[in-house]
C-alpha positions as CSV (number, residue, x, y, z in Angstrom):
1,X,0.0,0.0,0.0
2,X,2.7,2.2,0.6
3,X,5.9,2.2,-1.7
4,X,9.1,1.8,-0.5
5,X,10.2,5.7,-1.9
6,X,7.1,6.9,0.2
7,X,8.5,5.1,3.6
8,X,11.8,6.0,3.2
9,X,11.3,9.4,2.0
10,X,8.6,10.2,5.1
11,X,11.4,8.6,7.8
12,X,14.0,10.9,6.5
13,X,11.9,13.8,6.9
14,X,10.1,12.5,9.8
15,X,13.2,11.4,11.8
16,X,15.3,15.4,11.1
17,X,11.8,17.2,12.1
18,X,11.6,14.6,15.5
19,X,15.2,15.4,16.3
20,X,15.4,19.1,15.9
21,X,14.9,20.7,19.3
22,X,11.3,21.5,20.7
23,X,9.1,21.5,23.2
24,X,8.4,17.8,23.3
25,X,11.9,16.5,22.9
26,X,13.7,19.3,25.2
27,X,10.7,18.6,28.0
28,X,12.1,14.5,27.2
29,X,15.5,15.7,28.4
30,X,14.5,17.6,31.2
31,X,12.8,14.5,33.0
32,X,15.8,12.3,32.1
33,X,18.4,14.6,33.6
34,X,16.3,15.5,36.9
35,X,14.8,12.3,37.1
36,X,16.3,9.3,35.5
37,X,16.2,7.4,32.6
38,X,13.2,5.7,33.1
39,X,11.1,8.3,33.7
40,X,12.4,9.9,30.6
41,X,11.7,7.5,28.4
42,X,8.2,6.7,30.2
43,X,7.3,10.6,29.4
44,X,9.0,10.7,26.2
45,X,6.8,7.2,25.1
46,X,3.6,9.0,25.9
47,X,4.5,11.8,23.7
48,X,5.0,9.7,20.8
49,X,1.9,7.7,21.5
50,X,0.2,11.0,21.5
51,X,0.2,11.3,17.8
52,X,-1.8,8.5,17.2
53,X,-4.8,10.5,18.4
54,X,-3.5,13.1,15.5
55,X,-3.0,10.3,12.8
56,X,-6.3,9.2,13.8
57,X,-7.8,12.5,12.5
58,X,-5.6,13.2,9.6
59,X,-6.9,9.9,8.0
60,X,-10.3,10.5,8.5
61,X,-10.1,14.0,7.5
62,X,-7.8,14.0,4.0
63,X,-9.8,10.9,3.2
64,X,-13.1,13.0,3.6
65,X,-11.3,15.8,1.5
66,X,-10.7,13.6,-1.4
67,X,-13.7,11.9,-1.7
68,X,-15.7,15.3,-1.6
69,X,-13.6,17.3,-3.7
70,X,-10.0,17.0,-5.1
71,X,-10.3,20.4,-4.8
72,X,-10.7,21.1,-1.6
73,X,-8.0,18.5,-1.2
74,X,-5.6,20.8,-3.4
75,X,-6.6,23.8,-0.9
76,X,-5.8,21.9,2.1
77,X,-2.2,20.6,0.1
78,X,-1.1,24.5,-0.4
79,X,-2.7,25.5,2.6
80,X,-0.4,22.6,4.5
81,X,2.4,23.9,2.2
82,X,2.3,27.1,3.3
83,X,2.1,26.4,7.2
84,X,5.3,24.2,6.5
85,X,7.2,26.7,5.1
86,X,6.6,29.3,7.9
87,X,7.3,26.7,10.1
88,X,10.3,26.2,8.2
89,X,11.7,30.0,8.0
90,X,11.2,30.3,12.2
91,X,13.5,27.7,12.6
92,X,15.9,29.3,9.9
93,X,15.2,32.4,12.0
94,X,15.7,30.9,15.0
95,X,19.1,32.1,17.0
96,X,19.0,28.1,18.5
97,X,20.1,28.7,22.2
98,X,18.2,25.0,23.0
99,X,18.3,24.4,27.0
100,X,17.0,21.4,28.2
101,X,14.2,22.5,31.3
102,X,14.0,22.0,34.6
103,X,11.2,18.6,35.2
104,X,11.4,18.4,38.7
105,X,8.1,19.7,39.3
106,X,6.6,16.3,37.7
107,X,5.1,13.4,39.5
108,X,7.4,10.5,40.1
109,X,4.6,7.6,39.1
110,X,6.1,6.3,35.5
111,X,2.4,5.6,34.6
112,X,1.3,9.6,35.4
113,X,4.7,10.9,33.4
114,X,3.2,8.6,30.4
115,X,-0.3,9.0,30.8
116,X,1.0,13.0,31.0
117,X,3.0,12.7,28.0
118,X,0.2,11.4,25.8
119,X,-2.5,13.5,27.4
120,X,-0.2,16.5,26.8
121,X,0.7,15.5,23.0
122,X,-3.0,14.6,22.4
123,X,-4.6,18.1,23.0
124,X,-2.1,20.1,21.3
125,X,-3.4,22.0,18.3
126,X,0.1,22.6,17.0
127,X,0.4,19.2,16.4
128,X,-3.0,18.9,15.1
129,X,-2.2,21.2,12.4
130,X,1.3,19.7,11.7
131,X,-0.4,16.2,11.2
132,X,-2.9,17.8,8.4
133,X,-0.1,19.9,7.0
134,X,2.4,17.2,6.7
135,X,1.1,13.8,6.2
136,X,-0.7,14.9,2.8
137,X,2.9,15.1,1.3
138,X,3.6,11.7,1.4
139,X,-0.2,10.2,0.4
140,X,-0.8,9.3,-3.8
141,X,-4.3,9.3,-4.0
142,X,-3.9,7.3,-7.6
143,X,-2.3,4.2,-5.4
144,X,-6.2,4.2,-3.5
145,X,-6.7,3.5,0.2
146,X,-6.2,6.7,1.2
147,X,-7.1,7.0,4.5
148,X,-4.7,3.5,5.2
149,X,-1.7,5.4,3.6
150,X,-2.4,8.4,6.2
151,X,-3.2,5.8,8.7
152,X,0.5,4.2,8.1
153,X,2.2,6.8,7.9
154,X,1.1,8.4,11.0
155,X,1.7,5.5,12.7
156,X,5.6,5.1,11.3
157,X,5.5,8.7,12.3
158,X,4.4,7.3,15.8
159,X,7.0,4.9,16.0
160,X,9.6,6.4,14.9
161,X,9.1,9.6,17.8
162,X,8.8,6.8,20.3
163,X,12.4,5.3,19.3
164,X,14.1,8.8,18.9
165,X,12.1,10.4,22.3
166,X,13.3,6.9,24.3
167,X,16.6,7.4,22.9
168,X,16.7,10.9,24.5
169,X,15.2,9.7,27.6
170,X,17.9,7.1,27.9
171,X,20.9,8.5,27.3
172,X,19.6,12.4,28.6
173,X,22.3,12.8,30.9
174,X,24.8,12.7,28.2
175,X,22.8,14.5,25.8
176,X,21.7,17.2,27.7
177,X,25.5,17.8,29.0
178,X,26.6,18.0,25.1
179,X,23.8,20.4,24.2
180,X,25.0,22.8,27.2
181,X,28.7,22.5,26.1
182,X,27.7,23.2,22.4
183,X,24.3,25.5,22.4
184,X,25.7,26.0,18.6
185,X,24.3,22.6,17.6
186,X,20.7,23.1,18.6
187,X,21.3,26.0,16.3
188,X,22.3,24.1,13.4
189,X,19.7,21.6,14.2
190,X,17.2,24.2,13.3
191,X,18.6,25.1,10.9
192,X,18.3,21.9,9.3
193,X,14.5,21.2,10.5
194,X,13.7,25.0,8.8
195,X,15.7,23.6,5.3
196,X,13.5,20.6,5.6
197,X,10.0,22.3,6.3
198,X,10.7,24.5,3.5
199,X,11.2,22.0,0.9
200,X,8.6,20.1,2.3
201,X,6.0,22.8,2.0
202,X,7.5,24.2,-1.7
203,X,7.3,20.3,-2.5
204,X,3.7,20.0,-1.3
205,X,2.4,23.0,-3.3
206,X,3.8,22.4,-6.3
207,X,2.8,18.9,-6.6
208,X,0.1,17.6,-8.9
């Protein structure tokens, strides 16, 4: 259903916008370093699980679009396009400066910091939009089934952010130590989401 130049085109793209620093992955950190690895990984696993609820919506929705009007499908495609690329000239913008946050104010219970991390993933509109705006790149509507090709690829998106965000709850100490000895490479990390969101969003316009 999906080919193998969608899959490995969306995990490239999926795996350089999961890594670049943001509120999710910096908030992963912070519970590693000031509370262990576990409960890292425990709030960094909710996260990811989070977007299920978003991939969830995105295949009901661009599935809807199509079959109603291609469109209305094309207007949500530029519309996506355009949110990308804004998103993507921020992070150009951005002057990088990544800290990882202070988590000690959380819970210790491994089953709150997950059930948190989902909950907190699940209601945010950002990520909403993001999930509209991006997974429409990567669907063919000529190969059919589209609301399993949104369904799949939100879900490699899903498991992809729960191997990178347990990565960075495992090994936060480290991490987090390296990002405060070189606050130059969250820069550069932006830099590289922002190159990404771009293309993504000129890609997604000008597609047919």
């Amino acid at each position: 259903m999906l080919t193998f130049e969608q899959i490995f085109g969306f995990l490239l793209a999926a795996t350089l916008i999961t890594a670049s620093p943001g509120p999710d992955n910096l908030m992963v950190l912070g519970m590693g370093v000031s509370k262990g690895r576990r409960h890292g990984m425990a709030f960094g696993l909710g996260c990811a699980l989070g977007c299920l609820s978003h991939t969830v919506l995105a295949a009901i929705g661009v599935s809807a679009l199509i079959a109603a009007s291609p469109v209305a499908f094309t207007a949500l495609k530029v519309c996506g396009g355009l949110y990308l690329i804004w998103l993507g000239i921020k992070a150009l913008r951005s002057r990088g400066g990544a800290t990882v946050g202070d988590a000690s104010q959380v819970g210790d219970s491994l089953s709150r910091l997950f059930f948190k991390g989902v909950f907190a993933n699940a209601i945010n509109p950002k990520v909403v939009l993001f999930f509209l705006s991006f997974l429409p790149q990567f669907v063919v509507p000529a190969q059919g089934h589209v609301a399993a090709q949104t369904a799949l690829l939100g879900l490699t998106f899903t498991l992809q952010a729960a191997v990178l965000f347990g990565l960075l709850g495992y090994f936060a100490g480290a991490i987090g130590q390296w990002l405060q000895r070189k606050p130059r490479a969250g820069l550069w990390l932006d830099r590289i989401a922002g190159a990404v969101f771009v293309a993504l969003g000129l890609r997604l316009i000008v597609a047919r």
